[in-house]
N, C-alpha and C positions, 0 to 999 in steps of 0.2 A: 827337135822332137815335136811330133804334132799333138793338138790338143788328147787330151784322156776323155774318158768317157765318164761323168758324172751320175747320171741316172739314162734309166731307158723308158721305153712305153710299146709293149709288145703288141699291135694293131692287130685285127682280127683276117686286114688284108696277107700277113706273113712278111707284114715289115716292121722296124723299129722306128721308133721315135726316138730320137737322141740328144742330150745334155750334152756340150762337152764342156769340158776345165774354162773354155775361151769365153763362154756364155755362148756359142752357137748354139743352135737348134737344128739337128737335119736329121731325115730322114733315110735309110737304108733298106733295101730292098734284098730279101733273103730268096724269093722264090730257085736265082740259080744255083743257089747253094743246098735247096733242102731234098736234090738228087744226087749230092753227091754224098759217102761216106753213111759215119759219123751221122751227121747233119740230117739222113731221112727219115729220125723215129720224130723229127720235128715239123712233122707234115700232118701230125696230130696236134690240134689245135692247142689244146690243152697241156701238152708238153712245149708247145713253142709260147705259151702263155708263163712259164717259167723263170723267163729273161732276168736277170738283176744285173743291174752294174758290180761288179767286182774288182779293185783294183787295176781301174782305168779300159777296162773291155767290157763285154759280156758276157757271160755264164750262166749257164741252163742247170738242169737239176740232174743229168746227167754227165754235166763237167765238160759240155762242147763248150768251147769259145771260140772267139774270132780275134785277130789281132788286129788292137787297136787303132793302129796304123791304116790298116784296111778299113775299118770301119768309118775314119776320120776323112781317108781318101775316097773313096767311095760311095758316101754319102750325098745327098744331094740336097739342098736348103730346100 
């Protein structure tokens, strides 16, 4: 299983900053996701400024997340 997600830090470029379980730090970049779904009421800043860590992922204030897996993989230090 890959690391969880500890805390985040929602950047004002539409990426995260990321904690994980392992002590990593990396960064994740949302821009291709905030055209799909779901995911485009968070192309307002302000709603993508929502982020919290929730039981190992992400989670907005309208209950998108991302699977932490993806997050951990995808990520970049």
């Amino acid at each position: 299983m890959n690391p969880r997600v500890q805390s985040v830090v929602p950047k004002e470029d539409f990426t995260l900053e990321l904690l994980f379980s392992n002590g990593e730090v990396k960064h994740f970049d949302m821009h291709a996701y905030l055209e799909i779904g779901v995911f485009r009421e968070l192309k307002n800043l302000a709603l993508f400024k929502t982020a919290k860590a929730d039981h190992g992922t992400v989670q907005w204030v309208h209950e998108q997340e991302l699977c932490p897996d993806t997050l951990y993989l995808k990520s970049k230090k």
